[in-house]
N, C-alpha and C positions, 0 to 999 in steps of 0.2 A: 977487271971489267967483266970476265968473264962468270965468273962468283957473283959479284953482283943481280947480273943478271937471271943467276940460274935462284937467289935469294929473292929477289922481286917476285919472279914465278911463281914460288910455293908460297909466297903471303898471299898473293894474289889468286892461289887456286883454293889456298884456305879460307881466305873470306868471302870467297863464292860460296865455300860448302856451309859458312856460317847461315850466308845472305839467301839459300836454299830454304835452309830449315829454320829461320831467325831464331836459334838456339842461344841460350843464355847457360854459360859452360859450366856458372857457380851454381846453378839450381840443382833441386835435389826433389827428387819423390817424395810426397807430404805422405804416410804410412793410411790417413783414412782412406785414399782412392780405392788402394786394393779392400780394403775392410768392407768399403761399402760395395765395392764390385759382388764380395762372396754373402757378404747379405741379403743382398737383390737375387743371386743364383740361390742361396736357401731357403729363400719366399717365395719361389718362384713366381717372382713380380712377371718375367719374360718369360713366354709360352713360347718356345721355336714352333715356326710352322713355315709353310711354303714362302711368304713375305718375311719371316725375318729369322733368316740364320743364324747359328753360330760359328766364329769361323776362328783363324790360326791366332793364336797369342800377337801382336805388336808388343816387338821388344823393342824402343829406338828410331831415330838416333836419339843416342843422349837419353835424356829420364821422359819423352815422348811416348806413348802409346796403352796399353789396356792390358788385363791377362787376359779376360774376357768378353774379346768385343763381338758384334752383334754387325751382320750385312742387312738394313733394311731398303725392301724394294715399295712396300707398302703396309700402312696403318690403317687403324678405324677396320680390322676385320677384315680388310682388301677394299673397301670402300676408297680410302684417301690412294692414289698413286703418288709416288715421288718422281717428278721432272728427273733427277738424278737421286741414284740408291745413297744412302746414310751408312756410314758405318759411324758405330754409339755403343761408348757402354752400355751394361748393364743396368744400370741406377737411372739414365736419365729416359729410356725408352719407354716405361708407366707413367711417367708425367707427360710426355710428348701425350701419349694417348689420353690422359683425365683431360688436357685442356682444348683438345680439338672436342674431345664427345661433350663435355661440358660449357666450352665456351666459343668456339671456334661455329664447331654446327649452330647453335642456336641462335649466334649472333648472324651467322649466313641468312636464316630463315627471317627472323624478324627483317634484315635489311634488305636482302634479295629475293627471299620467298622460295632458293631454292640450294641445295647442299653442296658444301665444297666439295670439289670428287678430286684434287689434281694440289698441291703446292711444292714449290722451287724452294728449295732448302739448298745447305751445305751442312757440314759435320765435319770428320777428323779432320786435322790438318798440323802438320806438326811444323809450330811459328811460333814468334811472339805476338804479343795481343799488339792491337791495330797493324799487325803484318810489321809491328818494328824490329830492326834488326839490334839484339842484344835486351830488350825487355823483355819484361817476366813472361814466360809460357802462357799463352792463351789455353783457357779451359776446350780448344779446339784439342790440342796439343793430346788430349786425354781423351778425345770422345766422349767430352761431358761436355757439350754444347754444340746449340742447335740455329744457323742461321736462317730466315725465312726472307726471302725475299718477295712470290707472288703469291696468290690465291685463286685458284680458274674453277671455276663455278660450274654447272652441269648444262648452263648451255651455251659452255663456253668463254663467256664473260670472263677477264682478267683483271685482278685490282692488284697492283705493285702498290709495295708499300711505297717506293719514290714518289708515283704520281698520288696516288690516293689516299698518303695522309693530308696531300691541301686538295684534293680532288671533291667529287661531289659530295653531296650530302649527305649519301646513302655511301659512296665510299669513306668518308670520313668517318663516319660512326660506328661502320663495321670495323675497323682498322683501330680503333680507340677502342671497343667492345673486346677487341683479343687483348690489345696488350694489356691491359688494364686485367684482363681476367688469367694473362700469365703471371701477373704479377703475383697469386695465388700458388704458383706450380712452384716457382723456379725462383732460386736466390738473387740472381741479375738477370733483370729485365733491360734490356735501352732500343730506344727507340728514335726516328726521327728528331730532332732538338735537344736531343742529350750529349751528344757532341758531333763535329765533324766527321768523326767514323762512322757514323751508324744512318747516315741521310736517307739510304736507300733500300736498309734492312731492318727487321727486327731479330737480336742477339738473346736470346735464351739460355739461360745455365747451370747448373748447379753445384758451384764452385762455394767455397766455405769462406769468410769473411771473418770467423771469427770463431775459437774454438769450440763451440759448440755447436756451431753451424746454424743460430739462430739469428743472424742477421741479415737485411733483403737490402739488397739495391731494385731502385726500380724507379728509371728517367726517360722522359723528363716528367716535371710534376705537370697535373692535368686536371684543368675541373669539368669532368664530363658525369651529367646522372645519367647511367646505364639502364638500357632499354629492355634487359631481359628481366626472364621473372626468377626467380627464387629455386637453388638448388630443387632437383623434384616437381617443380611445377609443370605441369602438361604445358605445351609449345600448342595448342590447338586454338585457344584464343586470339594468339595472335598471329598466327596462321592466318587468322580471316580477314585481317587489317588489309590494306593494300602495302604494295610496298612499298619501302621509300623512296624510289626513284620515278615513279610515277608522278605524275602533272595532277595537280589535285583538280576537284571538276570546278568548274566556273560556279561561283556562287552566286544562291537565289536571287530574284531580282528584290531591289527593295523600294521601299515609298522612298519619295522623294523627302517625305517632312523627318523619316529617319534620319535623314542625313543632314538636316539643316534643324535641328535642333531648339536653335533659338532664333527661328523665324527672320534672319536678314536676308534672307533672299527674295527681291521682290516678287509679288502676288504673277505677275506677269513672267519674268522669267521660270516659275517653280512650269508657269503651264507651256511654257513654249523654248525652255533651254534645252538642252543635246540632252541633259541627262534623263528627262523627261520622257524620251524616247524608249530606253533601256527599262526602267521602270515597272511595274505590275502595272497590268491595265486596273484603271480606276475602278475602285468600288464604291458602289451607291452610299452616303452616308445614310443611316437609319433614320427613322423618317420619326421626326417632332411635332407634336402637337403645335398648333399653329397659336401665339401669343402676341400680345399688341406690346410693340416696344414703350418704355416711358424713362425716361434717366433718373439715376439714384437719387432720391431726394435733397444729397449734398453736394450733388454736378451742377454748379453753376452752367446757364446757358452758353455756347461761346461765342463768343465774339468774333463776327467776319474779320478775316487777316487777307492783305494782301496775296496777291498768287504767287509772286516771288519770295517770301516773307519765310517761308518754310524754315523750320527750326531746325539743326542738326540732330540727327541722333543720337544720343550718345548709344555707342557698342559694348555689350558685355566682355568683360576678360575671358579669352580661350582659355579651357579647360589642359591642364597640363595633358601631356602624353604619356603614357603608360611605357614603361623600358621594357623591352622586349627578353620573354625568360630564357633565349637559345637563341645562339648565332650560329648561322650555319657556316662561315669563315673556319679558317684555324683558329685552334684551339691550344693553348698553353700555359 
């Protein structure tokens, strides 16, 4: 009985220490990690400075960790802070930076008018991917992946990916502008509707898919035309738009015969209906030379008709409606 119980124990302290680290005991270090680790150190893609260290090798547990990883407290020059510091290889800390300087800020300005100063991330973590216990090593596992969770804006403003990929209009499009434009940095992109893992984040990586390292994940699919301009193109133009979250103004007032087209609205209602009110005050019709009426040579005279006698009108077919080029709904 007593064996027993001392054998329960250690299975049950050992799959604590599994269900810790969601280690998968058959995996084994893919030999590019480190290649591409000492690549990045001899292009010196990473500049240490006061926001981003270097710091002690991770060795472990298990084939877990970096030779050379990297403590960031902030990116974008000291501009971006991190809600919480990053630790990240080497390789993936120049992409973090190409796509906030290139897609991240630009898309801030065009939707909010003002710079992202602040995002909620994650990084190392030594698991399995969706935090399962005994699947493959998550690219966390390595410090070659980057979770993002919020965005806080310089005055303040917060757009979580949870709420603001169905959120407004202006968080929606900003929220679609990044990921769409990491899709460019990083081999797996996911995002909200790519699976039940990812609702409330966006997952960034650059993990190898395939020995060359030329294939992209990137979910879910999405039809969105992006709002920015073109690598290199000055942001000054549309700096002067307003922003998107802004109430558009109330537009001009217009005639009444704009709106009514094909003349069914009686002579009486166009002059005394509600709408009439809202309206441009009237303007003088331009002034006609004065002519004696005579009917067309081939208008027969008409005939008195009764005063109830009135003939139906027949009504023109309405004009189809035009589909609208952008919904501001979600998008997938």
């Amino acid at each position: 009985m007593r064996r027993g119980i001392v054998a329960f124990s250690a299975l049950t302290l050992f799959g604590l220490g599994l269900t810790g680290c969601a280690l998968n005991r058959f995996e084994q270090r893919e030999p590019w990690r480190n290649q591409a680790e000492e690549v990045c150190l001899a292009q010196k893609l990473v500049r240490p400075s006061e926001d981003i260290q270097p710091v002690k090798e991770i060795d472990g547990p298990g084939v877990c960790g970096m030779v050379h990883p990297f403590r960031v407290t902030r990116l974008a020059g000291g501009t971006v802070a991190l809600k919480q510091r990053m630790t990240l290889a080497c390789p993936i800390i120049p992409e973090v930076e190409a796509w906030l300087a290139g897609t991240v800020q630009p898309a801030a300005e065009v939707y909010f008018g003002q710079p992202v100063v602040e995002i909620n991330s994650g990084s190392y973590a030594c698991r399995g991917r969706n935090n399962q216990v005994g699947a493959k090593l998550s690219e966390h596992a390595f410090g070659n992946a980057v979770d993002v969770m919020s965005f806080r804006f310089a005055d303040g403003y917060v757009v979580t990916v949870k709420g603001g990929w169905r959120g407004t209009e202006a968080e929606q499009g900003f929220l679609r502008e990044v990921f769409l434009g990491a899709c460019n940095h990083f081999t797996t992109v996911l995002a909200p509707g790519s699976n039940v893992y990812h609702y409330d984040h966006l997952h960034l990586d650059l993990a190898r898919h395939d020995p060359r390292g030329l294939r992209r994940i990137c979910k879910p699919l999405i039809k969105y035309e992006s709002r920015l301009p073109p690598p290199g193109t000055p942001l000054s133009p549309i700096r002067k738009k307003p922003p998107a979250w802004q109430p558009a103004p109330d537009p001009a007032p217009i005639d009444v015969e704009e709106d009514d087209p094909y003349g069914l609205t009686p002579t009486s209602a166009r002059e005394t209906g509600t709408r009439v009110a809202r309206a441009a005050a009237p303007r003088p019709a331009p002034a006609q030379p004065a002519q004696a009426y005579s009917p067309p040579p081939y208008a027969p005279s008409p005939a008195p008709r009764p005063a109830l006698a009135a003939e139906p009108r027949a009504l023109p077919e309405p004009m189809p409606l035009a589909s609208p080029t952008w919904s501001s709904g979600p998008i997938y």
